[in-house]
KEKE-3310 file (N, C-alpha, C; in steps of 0.2 Angstrom, whole numbers, plus 5000, padded with zeros to 4 digits):
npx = (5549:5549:5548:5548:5551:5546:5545:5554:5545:5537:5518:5506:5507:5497:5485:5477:5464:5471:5465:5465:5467:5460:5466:5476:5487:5488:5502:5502:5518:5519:5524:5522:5521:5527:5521:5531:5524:5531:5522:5512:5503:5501:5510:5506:5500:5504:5505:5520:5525:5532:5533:5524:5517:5517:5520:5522:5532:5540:5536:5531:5547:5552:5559:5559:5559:5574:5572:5569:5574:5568:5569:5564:5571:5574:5573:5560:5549:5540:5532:5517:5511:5499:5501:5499:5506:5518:5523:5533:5534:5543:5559:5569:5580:5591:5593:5604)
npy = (5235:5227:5211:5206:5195:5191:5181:5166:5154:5140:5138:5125:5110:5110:5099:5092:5083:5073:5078:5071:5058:5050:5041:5049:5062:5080:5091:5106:5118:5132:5150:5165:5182:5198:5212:5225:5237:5249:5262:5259:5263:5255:5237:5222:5206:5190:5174:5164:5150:5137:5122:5115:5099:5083:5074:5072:5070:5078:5092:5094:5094:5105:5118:5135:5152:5163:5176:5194:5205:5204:5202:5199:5189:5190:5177:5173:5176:5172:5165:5157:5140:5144:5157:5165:5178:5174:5171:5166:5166:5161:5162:5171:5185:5189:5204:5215)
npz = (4821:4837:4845:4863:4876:4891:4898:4901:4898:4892:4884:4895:4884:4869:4861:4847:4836:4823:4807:4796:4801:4810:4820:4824:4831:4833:4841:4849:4856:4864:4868:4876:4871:4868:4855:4849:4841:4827:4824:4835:4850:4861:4865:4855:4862:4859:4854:4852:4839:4845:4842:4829:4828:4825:4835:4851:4860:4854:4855:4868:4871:4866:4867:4875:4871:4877:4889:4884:4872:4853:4836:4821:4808:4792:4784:4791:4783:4771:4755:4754:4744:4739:4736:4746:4758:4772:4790:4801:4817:4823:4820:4823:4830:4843:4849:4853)
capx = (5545:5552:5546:5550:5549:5546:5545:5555:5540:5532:5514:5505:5507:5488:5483:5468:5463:5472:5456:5467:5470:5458:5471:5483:5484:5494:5503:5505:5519:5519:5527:5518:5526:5525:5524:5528:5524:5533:5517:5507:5506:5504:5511:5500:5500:5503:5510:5525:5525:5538:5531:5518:5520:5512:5525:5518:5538:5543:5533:5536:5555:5552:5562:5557:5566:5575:5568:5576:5570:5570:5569:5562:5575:5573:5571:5554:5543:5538:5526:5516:5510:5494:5503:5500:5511:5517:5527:5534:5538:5550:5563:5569:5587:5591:5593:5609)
capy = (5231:5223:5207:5205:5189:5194:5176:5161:5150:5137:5136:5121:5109:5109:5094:5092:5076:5076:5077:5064:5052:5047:5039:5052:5071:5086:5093:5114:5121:5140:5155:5171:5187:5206:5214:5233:5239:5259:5267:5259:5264:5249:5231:5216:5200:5184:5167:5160:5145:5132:5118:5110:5092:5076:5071:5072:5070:5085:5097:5094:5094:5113:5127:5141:5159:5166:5183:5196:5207:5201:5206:5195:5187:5190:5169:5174:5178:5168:5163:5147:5137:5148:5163:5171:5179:5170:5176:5162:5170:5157:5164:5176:5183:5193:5210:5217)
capz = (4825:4842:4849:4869:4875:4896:4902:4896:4900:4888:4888:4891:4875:4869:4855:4845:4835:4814:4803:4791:4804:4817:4826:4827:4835:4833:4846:4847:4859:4863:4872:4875:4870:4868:4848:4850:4833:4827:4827:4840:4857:4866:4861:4854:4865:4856:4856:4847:4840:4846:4839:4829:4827:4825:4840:4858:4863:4851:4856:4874:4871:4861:4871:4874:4868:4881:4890:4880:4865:4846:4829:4814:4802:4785:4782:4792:4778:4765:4752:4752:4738:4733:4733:4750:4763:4778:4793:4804:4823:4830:4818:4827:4833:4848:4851:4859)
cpx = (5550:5547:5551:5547:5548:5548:5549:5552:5537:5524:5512:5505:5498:5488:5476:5469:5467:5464:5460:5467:5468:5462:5476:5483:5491:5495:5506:5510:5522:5523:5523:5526:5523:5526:5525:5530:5527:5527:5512:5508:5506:5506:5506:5504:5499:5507:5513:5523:5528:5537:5524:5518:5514:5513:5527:5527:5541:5542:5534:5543:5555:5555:5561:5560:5567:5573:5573:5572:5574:5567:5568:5567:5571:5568:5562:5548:5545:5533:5525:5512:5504:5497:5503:5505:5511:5522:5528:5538:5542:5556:5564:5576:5589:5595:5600:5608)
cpy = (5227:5217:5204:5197:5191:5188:5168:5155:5148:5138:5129:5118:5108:5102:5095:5087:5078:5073:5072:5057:5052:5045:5042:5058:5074:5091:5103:5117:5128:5143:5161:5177:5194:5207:5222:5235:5249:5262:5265:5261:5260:5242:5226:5211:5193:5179:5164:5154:5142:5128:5118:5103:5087:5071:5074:5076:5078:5089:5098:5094:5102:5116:5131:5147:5161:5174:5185:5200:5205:5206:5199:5193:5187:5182:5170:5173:5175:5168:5158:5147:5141:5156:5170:5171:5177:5172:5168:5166:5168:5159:5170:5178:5190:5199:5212:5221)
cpz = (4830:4844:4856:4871:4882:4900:4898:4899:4894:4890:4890:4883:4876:4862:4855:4838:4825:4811:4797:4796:4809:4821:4829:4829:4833:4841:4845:4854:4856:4868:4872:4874:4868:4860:4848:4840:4833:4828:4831:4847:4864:4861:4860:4856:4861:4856:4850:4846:4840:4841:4836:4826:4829:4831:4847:4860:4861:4853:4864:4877:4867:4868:4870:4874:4875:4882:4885:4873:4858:4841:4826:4809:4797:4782:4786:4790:4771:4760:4750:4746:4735:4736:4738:4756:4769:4783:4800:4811:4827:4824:4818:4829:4837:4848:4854:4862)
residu = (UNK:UNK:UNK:UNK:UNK:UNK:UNK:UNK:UNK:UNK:UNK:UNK:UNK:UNK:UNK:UNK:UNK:UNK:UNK:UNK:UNK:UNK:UNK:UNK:UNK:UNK:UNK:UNK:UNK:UNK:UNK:UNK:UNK:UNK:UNK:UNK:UNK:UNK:UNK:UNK:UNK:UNK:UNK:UNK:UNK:UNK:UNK:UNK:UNK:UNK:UNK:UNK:UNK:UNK:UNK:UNK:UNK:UNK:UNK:UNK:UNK:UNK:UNK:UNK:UNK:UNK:UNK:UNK:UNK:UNK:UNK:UNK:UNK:UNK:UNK:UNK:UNK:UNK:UNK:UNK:UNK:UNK:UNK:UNK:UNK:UNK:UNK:UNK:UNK:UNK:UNK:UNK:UNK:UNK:UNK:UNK)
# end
């Protein structure tokens, strides 16, 4: 699997309200990117995640991966507390 990044463009940061903390919001910033999978014939469209943070400032301060094709580091993939597999796509290390 290859992930292309084509554009080093953040999207908009989006927020939406934390369900613990009326008073407070989570902040999500993103990047679009290409997934070319070995046996597909086209790539899947989907968006990194820079950040997600309770911190307007952070997430507005997230950088975005430079153009340039990636591969998935190992540290990627995980498993959370009830036992299912998770796949983190900002760890990522480019391509030569």
């Amino acid at each position: 699997m290859k992930i292309t990044v084509e554009k080093s463009l953040k999207l908009p940061v989006r927020s939406f309200p934390n369900k613990n903390d009326p008073t407070a919001r989570w902040y999500i910033a993103e990047q679009q990117a290409l997934m070319f999978k070995d046996d597909s014939k086209y790539p899947d469209k989907f968006n990194i995640n820079l950040a997600f943070t309770s911190d307007e400032n952070e997430a507005n301060n997230a950088k975005p991966f430079p153009e340039g094709n990636y591969q998935l580091l190992d540290t990627a993939f995980s498993v959370d507390r009830n036992g299912a597999g998770t796949c983190d796509f900002s760890k990522l290390e480019k391509l030569s």
